[in-house]
N, C-alpha and C positions, 0 to 999 in steps of 0.2 A: 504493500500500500504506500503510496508518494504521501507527502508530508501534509496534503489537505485531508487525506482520510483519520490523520491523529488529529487532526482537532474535532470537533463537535460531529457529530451525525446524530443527533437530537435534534427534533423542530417540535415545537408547543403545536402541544396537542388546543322575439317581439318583432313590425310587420315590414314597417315601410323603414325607409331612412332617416326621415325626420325623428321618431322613436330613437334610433340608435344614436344619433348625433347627441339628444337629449339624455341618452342613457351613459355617456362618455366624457360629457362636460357637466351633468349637474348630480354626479355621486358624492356621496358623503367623503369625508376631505381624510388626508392621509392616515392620520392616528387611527380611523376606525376603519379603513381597508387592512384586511392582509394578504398578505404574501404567497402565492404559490407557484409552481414549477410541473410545468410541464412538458416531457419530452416524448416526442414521437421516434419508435426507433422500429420501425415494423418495415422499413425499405430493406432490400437486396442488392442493391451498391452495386447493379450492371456495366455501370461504365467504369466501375474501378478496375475489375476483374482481378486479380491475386497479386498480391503486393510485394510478388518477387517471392523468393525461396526461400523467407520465414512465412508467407500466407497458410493459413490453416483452408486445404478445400474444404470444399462442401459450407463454410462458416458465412453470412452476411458480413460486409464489412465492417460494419459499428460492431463486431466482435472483432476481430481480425488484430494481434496484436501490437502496440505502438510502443516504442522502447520497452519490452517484456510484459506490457500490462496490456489487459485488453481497450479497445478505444471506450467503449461504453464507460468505463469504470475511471478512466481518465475523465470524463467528462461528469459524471454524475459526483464524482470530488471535489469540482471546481465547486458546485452547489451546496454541498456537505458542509463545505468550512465556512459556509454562513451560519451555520446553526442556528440561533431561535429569533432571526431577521425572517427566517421564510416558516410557513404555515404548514409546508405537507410538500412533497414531490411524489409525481407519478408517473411514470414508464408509463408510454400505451407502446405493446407489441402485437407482431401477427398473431392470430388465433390458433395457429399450426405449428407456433414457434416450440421447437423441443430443444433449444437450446442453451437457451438463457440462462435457466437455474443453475446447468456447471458452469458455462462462460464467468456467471455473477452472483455466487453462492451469499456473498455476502450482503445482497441485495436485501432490503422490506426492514430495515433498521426502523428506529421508531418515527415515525411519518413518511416513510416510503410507502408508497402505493404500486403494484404489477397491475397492468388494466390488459387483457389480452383482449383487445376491440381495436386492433389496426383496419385502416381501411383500404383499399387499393389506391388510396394517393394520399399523400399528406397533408390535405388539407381535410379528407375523409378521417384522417386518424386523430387529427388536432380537434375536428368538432367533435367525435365518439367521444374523445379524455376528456372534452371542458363537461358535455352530457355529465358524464361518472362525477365528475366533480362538484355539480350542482345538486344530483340525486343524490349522491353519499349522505346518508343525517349526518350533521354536526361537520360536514365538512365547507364546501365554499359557499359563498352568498354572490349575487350579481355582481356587487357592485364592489366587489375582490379583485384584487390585481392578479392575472398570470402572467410568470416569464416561459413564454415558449422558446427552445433550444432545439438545434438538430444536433441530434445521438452522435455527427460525424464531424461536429466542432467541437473536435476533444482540446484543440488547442486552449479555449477560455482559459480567462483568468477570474478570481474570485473577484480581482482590484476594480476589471472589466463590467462585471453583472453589479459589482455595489455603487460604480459610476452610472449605471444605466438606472440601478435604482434610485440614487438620489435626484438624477436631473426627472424623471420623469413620475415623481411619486404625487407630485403636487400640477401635474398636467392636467389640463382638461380629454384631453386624447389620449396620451400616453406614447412612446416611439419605438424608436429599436437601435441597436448597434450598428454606424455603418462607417466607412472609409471613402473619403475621398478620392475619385478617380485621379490618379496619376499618370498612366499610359494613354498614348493615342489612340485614340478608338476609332475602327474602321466597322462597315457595313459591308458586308459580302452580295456577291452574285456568281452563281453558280454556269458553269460550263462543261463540254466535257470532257476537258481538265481538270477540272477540281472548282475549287473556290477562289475567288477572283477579287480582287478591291471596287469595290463597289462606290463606296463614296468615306473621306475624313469626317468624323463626325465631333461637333463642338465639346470638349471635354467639361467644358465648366459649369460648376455648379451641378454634375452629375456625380452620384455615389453610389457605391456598391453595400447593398443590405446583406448585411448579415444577422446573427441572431444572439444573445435573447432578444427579442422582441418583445414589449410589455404593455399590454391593456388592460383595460376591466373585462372580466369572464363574460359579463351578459350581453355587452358591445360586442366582443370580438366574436361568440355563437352567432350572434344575429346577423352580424357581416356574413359568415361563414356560410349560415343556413341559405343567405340571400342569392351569395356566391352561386351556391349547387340549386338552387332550384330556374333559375335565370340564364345556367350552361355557361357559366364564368368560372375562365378558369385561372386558377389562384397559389401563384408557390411562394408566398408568404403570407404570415397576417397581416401586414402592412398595407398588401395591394387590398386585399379585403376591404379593412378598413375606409381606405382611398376611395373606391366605389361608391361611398357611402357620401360622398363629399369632404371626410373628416383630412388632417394633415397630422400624419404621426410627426411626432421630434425625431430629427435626426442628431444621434450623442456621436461623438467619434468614440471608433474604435479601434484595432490595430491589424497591421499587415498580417499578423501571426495569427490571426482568428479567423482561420483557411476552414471550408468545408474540404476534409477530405473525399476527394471525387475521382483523381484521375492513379495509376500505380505509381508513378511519380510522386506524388503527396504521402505516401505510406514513411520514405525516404526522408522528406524535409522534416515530418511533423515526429520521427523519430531521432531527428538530431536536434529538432527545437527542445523537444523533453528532456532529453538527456543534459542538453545545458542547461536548464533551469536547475538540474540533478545536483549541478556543480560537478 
């Protein structure tokens, strides 16, 4: 276990848009929200494919291990070491998953929650977890903050999630982690060659979202619900949100808070850990 799982792993125990605009700016103010986390980790990591000749086959990625630990478990510590700042965390997995409990035995610690309600997309999986969250007795109320995280930004930092929580605890919307674009950005066009430069695109003032991302639970369901039933399609809660009229805050975050996505990243995000290792 890396140095965030020694600390704490305790946590204390609607139609149209106008509604949710309403549900996002006029909730009861930060003292009386709490805190929760939720990650969807129910994807199969297609375009990672095996991360070189330590990948475990047959495994999803978000197991797959990142300097000797699995990536789940790297990331679900960055969360841990906030202890009784967050309310509850809850894993949603596929329903078929037969993995997990040896991957992360040490998992369902006191406010950990396993939700095996993955959906075939992740924004299917993120509304099924906030659902469990709202039905559990005693557990979230509407107008609760969730930090939603992908399982495959094992990179966070605890420093990272408590910066997102302070700028955005007293938001009317609430934002997410992003970065500044730095590279040139191009537009493709396709031939039968390959991929082609299509047109320079203006960099400025564009950012790259990353995650947590943080709202109140009964806002970001009702984005979500509106999302899928209207055939909008949605790969974060931010654009969700956005649909709705609203403007999440954008906090910065940092280069190192990579989704691992491509075998190449198996590589980077194994020598970023091991330097924080010292």
């Amino acid at each position: 276990m890396s140095e965030n799982a020694e600390k704490s792993r305790n946590f204390p125990s609607f139609k149209d848009a106008e509604p949710a605009a309403q549900a996002a700016s006029a909730a009861p103010n930060s003292e009386s929200a709490r805190i929760f986390v939720l990650i969807p980790c129910a994807g199969q990591g297609a375009r990672a494919g095996l991360p070189g000749v330590q990948g475990l086959a047959g495994l999803p990625k978000q197991y797959q291990p990142i300097a000797g630990t699995p990536m789940i478990i790297h990331t679900v510590e960055a969360f841990r070491a906030l202890g009784s700042a967050l309310a509850g965390l809850w894993l949603v997995i596929s329903p078929d998953d037969r993995d997990f409990e040896a991957v992360f035995p040490g998992f369902k610690a006191e406010g950990e929650h396993l939700l095996r309600a993955g959906g075939d997309t992740r924004a299917a999986s993120v509304q099924n977890g906030l659902k469990a969250l709202l039905s559990t007795p005693g557990a979230a109320e509407t107008h609760d903050w969730v930090l939603v995280h992908d399982a495959a930004r094992c990179l966070v930092t605890t420093e990272l999630i408590e910066d997102l929580i302070s700028s955005c605890g007293n938001d009317e919307v609430g934002g997410l982690l992003a970065q500044p674009l730095a590279d040139t950005l191009k537009s493709e066009q396709l031939d039968a060659s390959g991929a082609r430069v299509s047109a320079t695109l203006d960099r400025a003032g564009k950012w790259l979202a990353q995650t947590p991302q943080m709202f109140r639970i009964g806002a970001l369901l009702q984005a979500l619900e509106q999302a899928a039933q209207s055939g909008r399609v949605v790969t974060d809660e931010s654009s969700a949100m956005e649909a709705l009229g609203l403007s999440p805050k954008l906090v910065r975050g940092s280069a190192q808070n990579i989704k691992i996505t491509y075998p190449e990243d198996f590589a980077l995000a194994d020598a970023i850990l091991l330097s924080r290792q010292g």
